[in-house]
ZADO-1210 file (C-alpha; in nm, 4 decimals, padded with zeros to 6 digits):
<atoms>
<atom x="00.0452" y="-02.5132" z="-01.4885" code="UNK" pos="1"/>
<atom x="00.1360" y="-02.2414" z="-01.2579" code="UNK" pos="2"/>
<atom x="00.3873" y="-02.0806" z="-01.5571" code="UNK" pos="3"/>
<atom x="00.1321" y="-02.0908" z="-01.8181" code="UNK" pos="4"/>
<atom x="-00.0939" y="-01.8886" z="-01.6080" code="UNK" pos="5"/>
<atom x="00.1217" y="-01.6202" z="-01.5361" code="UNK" pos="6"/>
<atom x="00.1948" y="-01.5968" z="-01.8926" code="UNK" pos="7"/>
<atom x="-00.1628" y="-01.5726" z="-01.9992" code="UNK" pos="8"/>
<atom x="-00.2654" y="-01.3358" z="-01.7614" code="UNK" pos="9"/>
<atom x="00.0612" y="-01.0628" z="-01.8199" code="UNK" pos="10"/>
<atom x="-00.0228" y="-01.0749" z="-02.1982" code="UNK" pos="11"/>
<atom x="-00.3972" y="-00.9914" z="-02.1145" code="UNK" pos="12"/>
<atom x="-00.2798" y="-00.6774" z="-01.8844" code="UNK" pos="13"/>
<atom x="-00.0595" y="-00.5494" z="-02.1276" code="UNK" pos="14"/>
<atom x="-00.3580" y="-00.5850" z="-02.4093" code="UNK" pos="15"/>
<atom x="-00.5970" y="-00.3902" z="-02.1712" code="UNK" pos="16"/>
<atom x="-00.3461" y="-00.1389" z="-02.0932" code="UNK" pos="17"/>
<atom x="-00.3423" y="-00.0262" z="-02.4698" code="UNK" pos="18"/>
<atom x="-00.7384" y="-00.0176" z="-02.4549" code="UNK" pos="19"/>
<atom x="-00.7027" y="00.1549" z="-02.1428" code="UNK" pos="20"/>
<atom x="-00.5205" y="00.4523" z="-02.2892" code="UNK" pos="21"/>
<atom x="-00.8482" y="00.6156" z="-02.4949" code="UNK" pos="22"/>
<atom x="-01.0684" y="00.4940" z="-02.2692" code="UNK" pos="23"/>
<atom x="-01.3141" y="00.7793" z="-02.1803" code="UNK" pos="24"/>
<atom x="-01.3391" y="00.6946" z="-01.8169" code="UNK" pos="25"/>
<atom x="-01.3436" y="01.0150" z="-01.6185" code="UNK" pos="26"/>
<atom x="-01.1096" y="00.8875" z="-01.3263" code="UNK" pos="27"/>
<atom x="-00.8447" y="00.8345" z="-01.5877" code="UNK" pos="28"/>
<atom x="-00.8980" y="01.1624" z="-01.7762" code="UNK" pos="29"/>
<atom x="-00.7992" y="01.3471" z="-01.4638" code="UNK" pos="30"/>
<atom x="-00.4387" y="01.1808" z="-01.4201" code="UNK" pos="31"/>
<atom x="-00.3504" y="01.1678" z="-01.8359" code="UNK" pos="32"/>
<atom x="-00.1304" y="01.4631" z="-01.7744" code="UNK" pos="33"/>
<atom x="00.0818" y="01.3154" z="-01.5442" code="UNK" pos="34"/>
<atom x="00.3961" y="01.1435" z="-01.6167" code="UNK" pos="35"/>
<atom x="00.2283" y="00.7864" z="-01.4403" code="UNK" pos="36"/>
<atom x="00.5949" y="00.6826" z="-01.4884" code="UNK" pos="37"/>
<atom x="00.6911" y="00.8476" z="-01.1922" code="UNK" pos="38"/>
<atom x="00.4743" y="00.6656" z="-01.0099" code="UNK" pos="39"/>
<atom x="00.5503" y="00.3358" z="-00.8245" code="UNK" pos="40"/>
<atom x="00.3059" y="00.1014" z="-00.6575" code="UNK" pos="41"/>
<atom x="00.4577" y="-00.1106" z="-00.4104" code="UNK" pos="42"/>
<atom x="00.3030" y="-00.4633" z="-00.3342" code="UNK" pos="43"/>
<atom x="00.4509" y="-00.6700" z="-00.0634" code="UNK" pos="44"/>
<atom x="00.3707" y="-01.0657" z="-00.1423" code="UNK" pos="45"/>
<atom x="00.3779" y="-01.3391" z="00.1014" code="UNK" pos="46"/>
<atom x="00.1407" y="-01.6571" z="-00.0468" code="UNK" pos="47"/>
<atom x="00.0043" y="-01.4509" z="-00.3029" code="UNK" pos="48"/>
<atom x="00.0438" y="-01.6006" z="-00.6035" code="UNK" pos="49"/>
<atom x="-00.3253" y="-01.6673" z="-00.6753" code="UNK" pos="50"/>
<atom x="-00.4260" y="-01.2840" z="-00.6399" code="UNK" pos="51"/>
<atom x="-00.1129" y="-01.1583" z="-00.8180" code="UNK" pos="52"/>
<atom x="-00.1783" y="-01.2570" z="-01.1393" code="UNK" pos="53"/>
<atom x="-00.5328" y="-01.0768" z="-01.0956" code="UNK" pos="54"/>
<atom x="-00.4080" y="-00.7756" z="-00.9892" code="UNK" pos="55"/>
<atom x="-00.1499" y="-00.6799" z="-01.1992" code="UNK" pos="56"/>
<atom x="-00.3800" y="-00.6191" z="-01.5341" code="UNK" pos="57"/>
<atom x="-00.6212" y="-00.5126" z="-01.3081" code="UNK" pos="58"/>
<atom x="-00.3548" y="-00.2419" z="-01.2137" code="UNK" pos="59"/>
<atom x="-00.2786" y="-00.1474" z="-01.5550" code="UNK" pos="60"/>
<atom x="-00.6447" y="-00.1097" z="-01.6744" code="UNK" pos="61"/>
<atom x="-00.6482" y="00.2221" z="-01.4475" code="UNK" pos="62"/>
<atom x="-00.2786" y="00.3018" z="-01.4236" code="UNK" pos="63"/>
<atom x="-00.1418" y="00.1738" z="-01.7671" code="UNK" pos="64"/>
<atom x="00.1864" y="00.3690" z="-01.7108" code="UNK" pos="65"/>
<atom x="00.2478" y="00.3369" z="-01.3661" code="UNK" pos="66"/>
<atom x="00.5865" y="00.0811" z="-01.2523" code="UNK" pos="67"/>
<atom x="00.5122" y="-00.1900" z="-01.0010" code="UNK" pos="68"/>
<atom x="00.7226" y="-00.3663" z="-00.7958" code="UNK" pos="69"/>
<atom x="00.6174" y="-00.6513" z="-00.5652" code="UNK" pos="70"/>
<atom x="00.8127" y="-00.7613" z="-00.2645" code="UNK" pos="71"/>
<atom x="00.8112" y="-01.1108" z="-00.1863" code="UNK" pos="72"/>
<atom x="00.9270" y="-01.2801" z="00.0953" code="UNK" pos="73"/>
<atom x="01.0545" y="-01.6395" z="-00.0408" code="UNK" pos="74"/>
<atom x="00.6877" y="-01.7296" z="-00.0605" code="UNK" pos="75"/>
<atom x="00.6361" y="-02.0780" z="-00.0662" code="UNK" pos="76"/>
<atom x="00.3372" y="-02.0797" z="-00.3029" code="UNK" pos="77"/>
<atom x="00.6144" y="-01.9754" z="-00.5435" code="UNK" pos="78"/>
<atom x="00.4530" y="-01.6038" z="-00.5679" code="UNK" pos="79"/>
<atom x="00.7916" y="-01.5034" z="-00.6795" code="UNK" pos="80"/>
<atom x="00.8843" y="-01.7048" z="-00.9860" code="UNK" pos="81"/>
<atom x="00.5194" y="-01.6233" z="-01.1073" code="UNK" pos="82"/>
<atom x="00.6165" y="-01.2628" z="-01.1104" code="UNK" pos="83"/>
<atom x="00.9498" y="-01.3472" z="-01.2650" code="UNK" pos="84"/>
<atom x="00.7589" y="-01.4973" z="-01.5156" code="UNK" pos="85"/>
<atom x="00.5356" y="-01.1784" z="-01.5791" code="UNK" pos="86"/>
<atom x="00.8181" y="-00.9585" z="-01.5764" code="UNK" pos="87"/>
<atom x="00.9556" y="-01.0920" z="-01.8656" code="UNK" pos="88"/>
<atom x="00.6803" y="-00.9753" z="-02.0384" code="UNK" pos="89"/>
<atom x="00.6991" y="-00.5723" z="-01.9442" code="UNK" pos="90"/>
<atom x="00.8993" y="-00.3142" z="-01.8888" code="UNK" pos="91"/>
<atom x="00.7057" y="-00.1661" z="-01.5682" code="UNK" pos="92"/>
<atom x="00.6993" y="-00.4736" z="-01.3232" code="UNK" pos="93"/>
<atom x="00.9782" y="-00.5283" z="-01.0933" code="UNK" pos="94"/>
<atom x="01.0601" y="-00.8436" z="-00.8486" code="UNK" pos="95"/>
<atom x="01.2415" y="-00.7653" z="-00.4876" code="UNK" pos="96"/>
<atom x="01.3078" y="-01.1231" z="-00.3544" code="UNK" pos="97"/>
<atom x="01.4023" y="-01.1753" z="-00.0129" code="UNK" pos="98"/>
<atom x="01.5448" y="-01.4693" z="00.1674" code="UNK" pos="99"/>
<atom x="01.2980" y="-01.4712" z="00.4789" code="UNK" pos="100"/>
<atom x="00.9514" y="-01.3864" z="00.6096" code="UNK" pos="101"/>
<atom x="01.0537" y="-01.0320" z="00.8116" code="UNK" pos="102"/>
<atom x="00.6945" y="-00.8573" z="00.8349" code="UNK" pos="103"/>
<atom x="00.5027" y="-00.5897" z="00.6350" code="UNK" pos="104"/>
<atom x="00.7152" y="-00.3294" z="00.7629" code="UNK" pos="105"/>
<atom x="01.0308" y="-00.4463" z="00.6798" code="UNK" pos="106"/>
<atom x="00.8669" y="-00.5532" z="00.3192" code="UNK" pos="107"/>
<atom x="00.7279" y="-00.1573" z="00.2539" code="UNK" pos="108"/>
<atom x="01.1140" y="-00.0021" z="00.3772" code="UNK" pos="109"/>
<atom x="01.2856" y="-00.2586" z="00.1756" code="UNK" pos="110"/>
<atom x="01.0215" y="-00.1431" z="-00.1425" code="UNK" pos="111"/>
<atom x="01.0288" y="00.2388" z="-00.0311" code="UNK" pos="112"/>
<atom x="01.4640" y="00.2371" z="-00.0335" code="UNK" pos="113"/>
<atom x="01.4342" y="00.0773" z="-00.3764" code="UNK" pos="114"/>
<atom x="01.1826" y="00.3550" z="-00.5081" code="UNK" pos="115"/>
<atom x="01.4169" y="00.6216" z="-00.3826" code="UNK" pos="116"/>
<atom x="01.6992" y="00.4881" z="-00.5440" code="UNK" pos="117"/>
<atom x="01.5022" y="00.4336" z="-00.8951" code="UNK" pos="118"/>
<atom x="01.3860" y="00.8283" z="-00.8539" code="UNK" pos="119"/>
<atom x="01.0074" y="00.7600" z="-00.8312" code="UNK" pos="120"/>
<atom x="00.8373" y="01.0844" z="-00.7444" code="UNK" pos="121"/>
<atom x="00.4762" y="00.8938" z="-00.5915" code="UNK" pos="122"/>
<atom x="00.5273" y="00.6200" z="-00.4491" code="UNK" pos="123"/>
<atom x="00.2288" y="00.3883" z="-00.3240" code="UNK" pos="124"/>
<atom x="00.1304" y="00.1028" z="-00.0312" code="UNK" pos="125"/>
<atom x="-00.1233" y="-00.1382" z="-00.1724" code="UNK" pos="126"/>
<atom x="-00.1967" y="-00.5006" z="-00.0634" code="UNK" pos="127"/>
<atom x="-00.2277" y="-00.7943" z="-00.2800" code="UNK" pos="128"/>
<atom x="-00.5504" y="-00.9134" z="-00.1985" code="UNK" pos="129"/>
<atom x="-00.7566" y="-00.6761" z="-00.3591" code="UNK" pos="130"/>
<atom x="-00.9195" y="-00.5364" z="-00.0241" code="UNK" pos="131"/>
<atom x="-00.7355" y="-00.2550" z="-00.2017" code="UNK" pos="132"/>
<atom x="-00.9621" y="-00.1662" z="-00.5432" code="UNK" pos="133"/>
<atom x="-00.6634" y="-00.0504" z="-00.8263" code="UNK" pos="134"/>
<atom x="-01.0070" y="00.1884" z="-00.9150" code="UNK" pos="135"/>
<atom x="-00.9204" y="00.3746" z="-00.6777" code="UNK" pos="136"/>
<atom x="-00.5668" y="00.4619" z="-00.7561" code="UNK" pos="137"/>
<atom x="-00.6062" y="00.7635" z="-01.0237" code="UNK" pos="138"/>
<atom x="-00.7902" y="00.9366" z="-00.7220" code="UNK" pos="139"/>
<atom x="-00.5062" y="00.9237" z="-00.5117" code="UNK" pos="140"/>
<atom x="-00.3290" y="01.0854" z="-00.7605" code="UNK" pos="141"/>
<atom x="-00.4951" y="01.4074" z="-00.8119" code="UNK" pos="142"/>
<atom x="-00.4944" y="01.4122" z="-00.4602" code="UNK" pos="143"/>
<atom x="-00.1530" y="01.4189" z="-00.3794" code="UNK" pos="144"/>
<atom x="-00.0929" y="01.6969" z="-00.6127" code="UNK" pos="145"/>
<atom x="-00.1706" y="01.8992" z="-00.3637" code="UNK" pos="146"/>
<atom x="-00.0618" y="01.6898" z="-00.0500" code="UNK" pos="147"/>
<atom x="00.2325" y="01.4928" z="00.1033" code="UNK" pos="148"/>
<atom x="00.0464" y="01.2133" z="00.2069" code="UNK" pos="149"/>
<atom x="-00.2765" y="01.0399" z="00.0852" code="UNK" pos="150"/>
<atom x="-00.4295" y="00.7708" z="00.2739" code="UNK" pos="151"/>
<atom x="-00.7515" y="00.5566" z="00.1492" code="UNK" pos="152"/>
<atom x="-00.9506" y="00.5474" z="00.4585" code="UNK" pos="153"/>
<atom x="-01.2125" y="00.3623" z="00.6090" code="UNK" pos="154"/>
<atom x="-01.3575" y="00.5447" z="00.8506" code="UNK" pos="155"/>
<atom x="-01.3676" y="00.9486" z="00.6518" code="UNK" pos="156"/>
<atom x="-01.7485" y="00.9019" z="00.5288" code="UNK" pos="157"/>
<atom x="-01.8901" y="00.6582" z="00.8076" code="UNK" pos="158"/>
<atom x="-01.7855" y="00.3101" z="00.7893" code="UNK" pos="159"/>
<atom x="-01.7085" y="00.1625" z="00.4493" code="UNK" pos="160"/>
<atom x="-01.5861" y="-00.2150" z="00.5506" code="UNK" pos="161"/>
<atom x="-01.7140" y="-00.5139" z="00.3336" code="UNK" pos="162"/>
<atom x="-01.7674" y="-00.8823" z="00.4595" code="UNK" pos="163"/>
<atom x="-01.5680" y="-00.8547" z="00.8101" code="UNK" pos="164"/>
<atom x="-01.6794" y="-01.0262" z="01.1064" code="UNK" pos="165"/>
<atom x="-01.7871" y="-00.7937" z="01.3470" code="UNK" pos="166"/>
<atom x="-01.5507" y="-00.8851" z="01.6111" code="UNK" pos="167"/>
<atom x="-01.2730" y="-00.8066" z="01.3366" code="UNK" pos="168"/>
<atom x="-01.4615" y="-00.4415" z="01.2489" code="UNK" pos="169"/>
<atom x="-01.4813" y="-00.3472" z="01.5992" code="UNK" pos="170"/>
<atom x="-01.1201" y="-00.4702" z="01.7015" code="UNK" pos="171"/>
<atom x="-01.0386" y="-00.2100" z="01.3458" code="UNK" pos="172"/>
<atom x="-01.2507" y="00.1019" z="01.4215" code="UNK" pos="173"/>
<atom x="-01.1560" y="00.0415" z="01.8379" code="UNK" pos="174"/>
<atom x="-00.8161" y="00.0228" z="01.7579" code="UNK" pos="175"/>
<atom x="-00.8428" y="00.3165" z="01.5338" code="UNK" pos="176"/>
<atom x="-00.9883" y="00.5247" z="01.7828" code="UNK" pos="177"/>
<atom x="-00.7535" y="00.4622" z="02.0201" code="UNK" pos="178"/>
<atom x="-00.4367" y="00.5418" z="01.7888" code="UNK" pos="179"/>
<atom x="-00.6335" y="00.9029" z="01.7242" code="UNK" pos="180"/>
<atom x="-00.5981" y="00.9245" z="02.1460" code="UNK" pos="181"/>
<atom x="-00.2879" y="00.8302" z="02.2003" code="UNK" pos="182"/>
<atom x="-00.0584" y="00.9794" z="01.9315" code="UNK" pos="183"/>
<atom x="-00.3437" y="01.2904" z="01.8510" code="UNK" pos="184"/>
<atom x="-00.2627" y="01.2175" z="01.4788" code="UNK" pos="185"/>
<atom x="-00.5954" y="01.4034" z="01.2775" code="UNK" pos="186"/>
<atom x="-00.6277" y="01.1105" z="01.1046" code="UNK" pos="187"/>
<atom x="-00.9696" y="00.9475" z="01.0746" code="UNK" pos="188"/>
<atom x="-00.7989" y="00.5534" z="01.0032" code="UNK" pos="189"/>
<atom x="-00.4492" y="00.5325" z="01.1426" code="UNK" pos="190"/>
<atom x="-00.3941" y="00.1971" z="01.0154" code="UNK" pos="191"/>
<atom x="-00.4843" y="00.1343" z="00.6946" code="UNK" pos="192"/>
<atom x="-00.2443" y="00.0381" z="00.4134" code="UNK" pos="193"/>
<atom x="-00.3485" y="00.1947" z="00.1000" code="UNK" pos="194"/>
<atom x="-00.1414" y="00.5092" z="00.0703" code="UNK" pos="195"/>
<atom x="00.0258" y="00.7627" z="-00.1594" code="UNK" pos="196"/>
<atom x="00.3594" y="00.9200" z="-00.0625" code="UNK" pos="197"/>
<atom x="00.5521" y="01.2277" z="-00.2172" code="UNK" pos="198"/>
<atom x="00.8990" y="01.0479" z="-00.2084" code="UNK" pos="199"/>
<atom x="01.0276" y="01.4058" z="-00.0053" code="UNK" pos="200"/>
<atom x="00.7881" y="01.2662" z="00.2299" code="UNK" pos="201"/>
<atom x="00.9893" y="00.9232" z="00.2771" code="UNK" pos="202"/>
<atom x="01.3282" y="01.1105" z="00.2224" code="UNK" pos="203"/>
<atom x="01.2829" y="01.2688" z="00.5318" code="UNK" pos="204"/>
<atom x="01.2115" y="01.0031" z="00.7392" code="UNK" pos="205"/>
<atom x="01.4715" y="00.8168" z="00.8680" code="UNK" pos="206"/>
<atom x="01.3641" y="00.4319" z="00.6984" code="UNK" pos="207"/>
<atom x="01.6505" y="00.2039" z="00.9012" code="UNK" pos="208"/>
<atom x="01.4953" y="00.3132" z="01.2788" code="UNK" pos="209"/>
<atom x="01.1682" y="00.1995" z="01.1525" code="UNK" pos="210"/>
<atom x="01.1228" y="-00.1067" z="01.3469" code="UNK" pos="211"/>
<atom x="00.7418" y="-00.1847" z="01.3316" code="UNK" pos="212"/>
<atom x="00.5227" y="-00.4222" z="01.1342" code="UNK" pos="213"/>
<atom x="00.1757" y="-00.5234" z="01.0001" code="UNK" pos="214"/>
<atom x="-00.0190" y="-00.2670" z="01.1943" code="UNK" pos="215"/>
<atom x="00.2204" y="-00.0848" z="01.4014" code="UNK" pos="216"/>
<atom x="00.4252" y="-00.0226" z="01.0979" code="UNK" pos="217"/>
<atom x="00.1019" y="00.2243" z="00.9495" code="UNK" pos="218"/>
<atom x="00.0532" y="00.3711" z="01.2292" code="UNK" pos="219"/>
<atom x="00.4315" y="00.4687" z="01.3085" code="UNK" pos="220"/>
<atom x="00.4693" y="00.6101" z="00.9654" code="UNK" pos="221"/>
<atom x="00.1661" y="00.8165" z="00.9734" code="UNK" pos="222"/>
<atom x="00.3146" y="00.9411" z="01.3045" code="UNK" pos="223"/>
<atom x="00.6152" y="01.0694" z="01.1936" code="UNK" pos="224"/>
<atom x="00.4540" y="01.2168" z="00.8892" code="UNK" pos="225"/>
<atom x="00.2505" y="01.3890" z="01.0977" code="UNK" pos="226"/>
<atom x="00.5311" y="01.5114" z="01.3254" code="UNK" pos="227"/>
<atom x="00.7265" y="01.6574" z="01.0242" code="UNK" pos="228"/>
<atom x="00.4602" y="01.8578" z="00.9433" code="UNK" pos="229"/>
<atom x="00.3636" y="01.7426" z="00.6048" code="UNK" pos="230"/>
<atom x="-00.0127" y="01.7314" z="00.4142" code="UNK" pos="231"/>
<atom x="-00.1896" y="01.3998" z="00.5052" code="UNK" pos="232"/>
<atom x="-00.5462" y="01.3805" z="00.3320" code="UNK" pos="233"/>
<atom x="-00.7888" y="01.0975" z="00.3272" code="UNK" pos="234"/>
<atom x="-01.0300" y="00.9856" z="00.0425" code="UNK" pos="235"/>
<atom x="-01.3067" y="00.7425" z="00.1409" code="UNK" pos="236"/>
<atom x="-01.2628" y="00.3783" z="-00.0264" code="UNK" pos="237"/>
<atom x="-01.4337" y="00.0796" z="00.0505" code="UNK" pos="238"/>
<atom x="-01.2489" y="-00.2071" z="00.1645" code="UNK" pos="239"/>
<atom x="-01.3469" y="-00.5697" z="00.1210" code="UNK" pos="240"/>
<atom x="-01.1853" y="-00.8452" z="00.2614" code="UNK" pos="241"/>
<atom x="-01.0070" y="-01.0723" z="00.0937" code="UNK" pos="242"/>
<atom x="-01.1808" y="-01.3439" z="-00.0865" code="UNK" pos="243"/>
<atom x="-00.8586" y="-01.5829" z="-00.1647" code="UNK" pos="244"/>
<atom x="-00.6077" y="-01.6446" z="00.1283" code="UNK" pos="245"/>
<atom x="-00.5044" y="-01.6125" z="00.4592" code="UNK" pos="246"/>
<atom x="-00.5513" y="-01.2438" z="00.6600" code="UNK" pos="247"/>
<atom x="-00.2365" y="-01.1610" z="00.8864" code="UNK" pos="248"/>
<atom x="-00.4953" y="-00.9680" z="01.1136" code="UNK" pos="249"/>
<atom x="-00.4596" y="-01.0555" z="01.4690" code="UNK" pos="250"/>
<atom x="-00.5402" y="-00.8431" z="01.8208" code="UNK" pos="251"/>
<atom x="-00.1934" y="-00.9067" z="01.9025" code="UNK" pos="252"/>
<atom x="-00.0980" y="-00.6783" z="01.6186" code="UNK" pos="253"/>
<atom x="-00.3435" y="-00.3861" z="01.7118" code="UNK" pos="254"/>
<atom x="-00.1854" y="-00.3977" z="02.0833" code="UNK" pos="255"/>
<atom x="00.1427" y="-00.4142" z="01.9853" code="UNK" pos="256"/>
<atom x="00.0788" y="-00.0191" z="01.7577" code="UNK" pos="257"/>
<atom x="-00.1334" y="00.1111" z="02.0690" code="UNK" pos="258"/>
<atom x="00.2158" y="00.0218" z="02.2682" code="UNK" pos="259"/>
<atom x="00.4593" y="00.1969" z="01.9920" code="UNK" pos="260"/>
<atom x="00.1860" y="00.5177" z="01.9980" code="UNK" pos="261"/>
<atom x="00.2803" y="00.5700" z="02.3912" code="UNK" pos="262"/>
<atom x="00.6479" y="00.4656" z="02.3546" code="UNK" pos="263"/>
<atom x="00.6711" y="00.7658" z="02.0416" code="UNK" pos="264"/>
<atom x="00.4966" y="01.0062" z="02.2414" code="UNK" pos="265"/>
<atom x="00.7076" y="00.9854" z="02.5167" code="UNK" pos="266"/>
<atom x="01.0111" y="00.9457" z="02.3326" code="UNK" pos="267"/>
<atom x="00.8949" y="01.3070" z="02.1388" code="UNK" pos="268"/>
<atom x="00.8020" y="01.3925" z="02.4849" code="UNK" pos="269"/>
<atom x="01.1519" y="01.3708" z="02.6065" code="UNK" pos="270"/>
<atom x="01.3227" y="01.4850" z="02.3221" code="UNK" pos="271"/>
<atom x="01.1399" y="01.8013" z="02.3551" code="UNK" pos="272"/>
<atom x="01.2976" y="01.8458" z="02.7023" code="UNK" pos="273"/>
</atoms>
């Protein structure tokens, strides 16, 4: 049962991505001059299977020819052979499989090597739960014509957070706020996960000392980013939280990037002696 569902639901994306291309819808006027084959959105998988098969077509309605590639981590909901099984199907989905759960971190610099290698020019962090809305992808676009770094952010225009518990929004914007203290990154949300790099941005960053995860792993990025001296910009997104699986959230993972922010700014600290 879990095949034929894949199947059905790759042959609806690629129907909607032919409708797609004369639809009149403003967002995607703005990026039909780009070459959108350039562009690689990277979606690390761990128990996704369920929202997968969603979010691909949902992808292509906006993005019809941007590439994906999904990184799964030998996800025992078999995640993996579902996007096998979609692949065969297009051209512009791609599988990384590896053999163990490593982290988020590990999952993005594993996805970002493999976009560097394939020559992708903008290269994109999006989860696979849809707390990331694809409609907001052709706006990250135009924006990083002009940028090095786009990041869709919580926190720019108020706070734009759907069905969290309170405890969990606090423990966000708190941890947030304290990231901004520590590191003095002019960055509004430090943490989140939907992004758009120029892949200059990621050549110049050294991917195998990047040791971090899950939260820590945004927030070290961003820092280094920052530290080379290249355009971040934020566009205000709403995020809503997932409505089928399991978060990874935890206020272990906010302490452990508050402790990489003061080991990186002593490290630059030193390195400036």
């Amino acid at each position: 049962m879990h095949h034929f569902r894949c199947l059905s639901y790759i042959i609806e994306a690629e129907s909607i991505a032919s409708v797609a291309m004369f639809s009149l819808n403003p967002n995607f006027l703005n990026t039909n001059s780009m070459d959108t084959a350039k562009t690689l959105i990277i979606i690390p998988t761990y128990n996704e299977r369920e929202n997968i098969v969603l979010l691909v077509p949902e992808i292509k309605k906006v993005l019809p020819g941007a590439h994906i590639l999904i990184v799964d981590d030998a996800s025992p909901d078999g995640t993996g052979a579902c996007v096998q099984q979609m692949a065969a199907f297009t051209d512009s989905l791609f599988l990384v499989s590896r053999p163990k759960k490593e982290g988020l971190g590990r999952a993005y610099v594993t996805g970002f090597k493999w976009a560097l290698e394939h020559m992708y020019e903008f290269i994109f962090e999006m989860d696979a739960d849809f707390s990331h809305d694809p409609k907001y992808l052709p706006d990250f676009l135009v924006a990083i014509q002009n940028n090095d770094l786009v990041i869709g952010s919580r926190y720019i225009s108020g706070v734009n957070v759907v069905n969290w518990p309170m405890s969990r929004l606090l423990l966000s914007y708190f941890g947030n706020l304290g990231a901004r203290m520590i590191s003095g990154i002019p960055i509004c949300d430090c943490t989140g996960g939907f992004k758009c790099f120029r892949r200059q941005v990621l050549e110049n960053i050294k991917l195998d000392k990047i040791g971090s995860s899950g939260y820590s792993f945004q927030v070290e990025m961003n820092y280094h980013v920052w530290r080379n001296g290249c355009r971040i910009y934020e566009i205000p997104i709403i995020f809503t939280d997932r409505q089928r699986g399991e978060s990874k959230m935890s206020t272990k993972i906010v302490r452990e990037a508050l402790v990489l922010l003061w080991k990186l700014r002593f490290a630059s600290f030193f390195k400036r002696k």
